[in-house]
VEXDREN-2710 file (C-alpha; in Angstrom, 1 decimal):
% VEXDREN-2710
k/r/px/py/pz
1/UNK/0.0/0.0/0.0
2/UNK/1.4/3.4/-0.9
3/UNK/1.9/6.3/1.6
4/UNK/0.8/9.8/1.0
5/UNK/4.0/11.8/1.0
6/UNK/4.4/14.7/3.7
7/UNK/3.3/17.4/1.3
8/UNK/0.1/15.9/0.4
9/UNK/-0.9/15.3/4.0
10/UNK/0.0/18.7/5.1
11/UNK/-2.0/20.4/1.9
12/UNK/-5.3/18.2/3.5
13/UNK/-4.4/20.0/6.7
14/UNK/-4.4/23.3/5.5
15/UNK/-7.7/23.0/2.9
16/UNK/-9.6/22.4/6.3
17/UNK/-10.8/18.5/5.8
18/UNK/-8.2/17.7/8.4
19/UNK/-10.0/20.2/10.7
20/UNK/-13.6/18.7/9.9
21/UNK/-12.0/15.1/10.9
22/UNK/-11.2/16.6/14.4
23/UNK/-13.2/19.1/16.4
24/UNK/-11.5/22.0/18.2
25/UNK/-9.0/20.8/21.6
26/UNK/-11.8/22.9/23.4
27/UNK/-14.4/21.1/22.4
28/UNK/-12.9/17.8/22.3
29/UNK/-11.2/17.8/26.4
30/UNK/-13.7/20.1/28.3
31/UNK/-17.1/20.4/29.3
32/UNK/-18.3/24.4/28.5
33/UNK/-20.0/26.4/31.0
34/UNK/-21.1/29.9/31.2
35/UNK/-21.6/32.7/34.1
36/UNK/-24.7/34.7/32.0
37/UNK/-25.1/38.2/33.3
38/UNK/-27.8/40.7/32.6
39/UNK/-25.2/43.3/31.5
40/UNK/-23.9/40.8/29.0
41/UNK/-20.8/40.9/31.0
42/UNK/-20.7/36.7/30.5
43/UNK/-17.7/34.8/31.3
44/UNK/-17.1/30.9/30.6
45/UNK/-15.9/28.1/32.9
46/UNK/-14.2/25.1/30.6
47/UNK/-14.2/22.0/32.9
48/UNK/-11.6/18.8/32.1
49/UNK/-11.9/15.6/33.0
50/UNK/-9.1/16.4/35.7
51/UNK/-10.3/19.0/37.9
52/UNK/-8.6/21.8/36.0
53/UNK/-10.7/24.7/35.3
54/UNK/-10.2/27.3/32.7
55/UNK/-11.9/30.8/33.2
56/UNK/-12.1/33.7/31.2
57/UNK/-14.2/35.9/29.0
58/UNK/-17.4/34.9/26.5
59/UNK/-17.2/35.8/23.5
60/UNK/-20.6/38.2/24.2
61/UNK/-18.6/40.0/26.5
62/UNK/-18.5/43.7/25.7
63/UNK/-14.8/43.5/25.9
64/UNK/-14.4/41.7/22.8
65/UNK/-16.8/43.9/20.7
66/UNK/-15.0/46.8/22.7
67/UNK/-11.5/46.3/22.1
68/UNK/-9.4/45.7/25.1
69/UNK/-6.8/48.3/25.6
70/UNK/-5.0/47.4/28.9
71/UNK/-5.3/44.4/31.5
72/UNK/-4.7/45.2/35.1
73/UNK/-4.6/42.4/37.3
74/UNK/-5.8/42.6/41.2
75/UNK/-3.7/42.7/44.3
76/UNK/-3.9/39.4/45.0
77/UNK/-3.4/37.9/41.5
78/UNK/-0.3/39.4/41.6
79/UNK/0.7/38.3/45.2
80/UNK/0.3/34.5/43.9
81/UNK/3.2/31.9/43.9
82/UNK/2.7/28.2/43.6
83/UNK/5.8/25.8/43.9
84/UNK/5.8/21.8/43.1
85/UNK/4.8/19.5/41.2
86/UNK/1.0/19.8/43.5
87/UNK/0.6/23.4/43.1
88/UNK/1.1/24.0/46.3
89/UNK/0.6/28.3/48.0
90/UNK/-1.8/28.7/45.5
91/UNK/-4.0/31.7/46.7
92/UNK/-8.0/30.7/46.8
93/UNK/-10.7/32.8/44.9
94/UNK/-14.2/32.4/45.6
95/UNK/-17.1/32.8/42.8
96/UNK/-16.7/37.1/42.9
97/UNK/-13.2/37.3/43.6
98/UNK/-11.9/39.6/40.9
99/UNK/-9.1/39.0/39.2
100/UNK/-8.7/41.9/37.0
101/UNK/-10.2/44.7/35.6
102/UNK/-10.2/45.3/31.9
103/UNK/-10.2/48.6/30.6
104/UNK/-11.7/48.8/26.5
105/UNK/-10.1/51.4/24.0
106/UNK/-13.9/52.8/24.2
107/UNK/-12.5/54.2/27.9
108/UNK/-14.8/51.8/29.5
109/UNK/-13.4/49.4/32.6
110/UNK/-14.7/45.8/33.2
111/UNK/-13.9/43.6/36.5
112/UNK/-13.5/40.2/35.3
113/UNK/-13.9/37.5/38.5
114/UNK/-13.1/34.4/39.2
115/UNK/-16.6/32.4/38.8
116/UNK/-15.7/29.2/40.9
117/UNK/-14.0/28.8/44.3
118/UNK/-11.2/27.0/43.4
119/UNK/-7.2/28.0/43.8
120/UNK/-5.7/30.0/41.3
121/UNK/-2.6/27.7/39.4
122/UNK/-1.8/30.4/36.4
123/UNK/-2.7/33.8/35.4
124/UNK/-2.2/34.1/32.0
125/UNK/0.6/36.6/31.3
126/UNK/0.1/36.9/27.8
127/UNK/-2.9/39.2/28.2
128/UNK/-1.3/42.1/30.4
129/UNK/1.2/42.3/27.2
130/UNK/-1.3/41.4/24.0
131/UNK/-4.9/42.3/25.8
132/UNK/-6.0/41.9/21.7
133/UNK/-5.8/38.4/22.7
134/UNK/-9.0/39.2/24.6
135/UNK/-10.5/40.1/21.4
136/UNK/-9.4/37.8/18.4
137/UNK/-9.2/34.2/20.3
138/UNK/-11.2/34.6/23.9
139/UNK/-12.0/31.2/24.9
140/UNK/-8.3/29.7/23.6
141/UNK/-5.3/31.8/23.5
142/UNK/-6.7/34.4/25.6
143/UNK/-8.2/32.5/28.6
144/UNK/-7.4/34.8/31.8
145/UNK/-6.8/32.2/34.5
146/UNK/-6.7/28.1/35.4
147/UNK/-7.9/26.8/38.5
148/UNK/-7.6/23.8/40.4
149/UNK/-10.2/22.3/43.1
150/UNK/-9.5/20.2/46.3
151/UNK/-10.7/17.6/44.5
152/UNK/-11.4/16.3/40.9
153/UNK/-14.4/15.1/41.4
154/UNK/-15.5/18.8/43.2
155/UNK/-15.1/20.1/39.6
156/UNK/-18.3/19.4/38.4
157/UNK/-20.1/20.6/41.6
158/UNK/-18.8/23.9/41.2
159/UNK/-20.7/24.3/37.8
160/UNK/-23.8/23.0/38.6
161/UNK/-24.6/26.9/38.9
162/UNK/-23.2/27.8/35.4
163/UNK/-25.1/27.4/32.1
164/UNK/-24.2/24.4/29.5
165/UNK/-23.0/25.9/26.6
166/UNK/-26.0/24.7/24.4
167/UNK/-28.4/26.7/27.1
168/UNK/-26.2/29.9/26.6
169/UNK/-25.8/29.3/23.2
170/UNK/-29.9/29.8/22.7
171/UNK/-30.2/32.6/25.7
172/UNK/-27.7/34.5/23.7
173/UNK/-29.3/33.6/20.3
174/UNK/-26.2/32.5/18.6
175/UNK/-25.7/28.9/16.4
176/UNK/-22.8/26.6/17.2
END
């Protein structure tokens, strides 16, 4: 049986059927959940299978349609240090800590919190220096933090107050 040679695989890649073969990391490792707000301020929770919890902005938030300008992170975001291989001196958030505040090219400042009780692991850096990450690639490259809970199997309890994506998807009016 012949191979396809190197260049042939990677021009499949690249016309997209490779990307209809596989669905999106995101999609594929996590559960979605979403923190709706009134003001449209939303924020998602992506859950894996391993306790870990990803937070950051929805892509309704205003800050994407806004522009981020600059990222500020809180007091005790920055006073943070984990060590070890078990994350240990990781500072706890509960559902309204904030950990930071957002300010649009528009002038306009938005808190973004944590949305779980769980102990902070990373901020992500890459946002204080590239807030247009906030913009072009929310819920991937420009997540805000990762959490970890006590336990793995806690993960789940602290979404049972967040919406499935699906819900959110249709509260929002917006197709997959």
């Amino acid at each position: 049986k012949k191979l396809e040679p190197a260049a042939k695989r990677a021009r499949i890649q690249t016309e997209g059927r490779f990307s209809k073969l596989f669905p999106p990391v995101v999609d594929r490792y996590f559960f979605r959940h979403y923190d709706h707000r009134e003001d449209r301020q939303d924020q998602f929770v992506n859950r894996h299978s391993n306790g870990l919890l990803v937070v950051g902005i929805a892509s309704t938030h205003p800050i994407v349609s806004e522009k981020a300008a600059k990222v500020e992170t809180s007091k005790i975001v920055k006073e943070n240090h984990i060590s070890g291989k078990r994350k240990k001196g990781g500072t706890w958030f509960n559902v309204k800590s904030i950990l930071c505040t957002v300010t649009t090219q528009s002038g306009n400042s938005y808190q973004v919190r944590c949305g779980v009780n769980a102990q902070l692991i990373e901020f992500n850096e890459n946002i204080i220096t590239n807030p247009g990450l906030l913009n072009c690639d929310p819920e991937a490259e420009g997540f805000v933090a990762i959490f970890q809970v006590k336990d793995p199997t806690q993960a789940p309890v602290q979404c049972r107050k967040l919406m499935p994506r699906q819900d959110f998807l249709k509260l929002r009016g917006l197709e997959e």
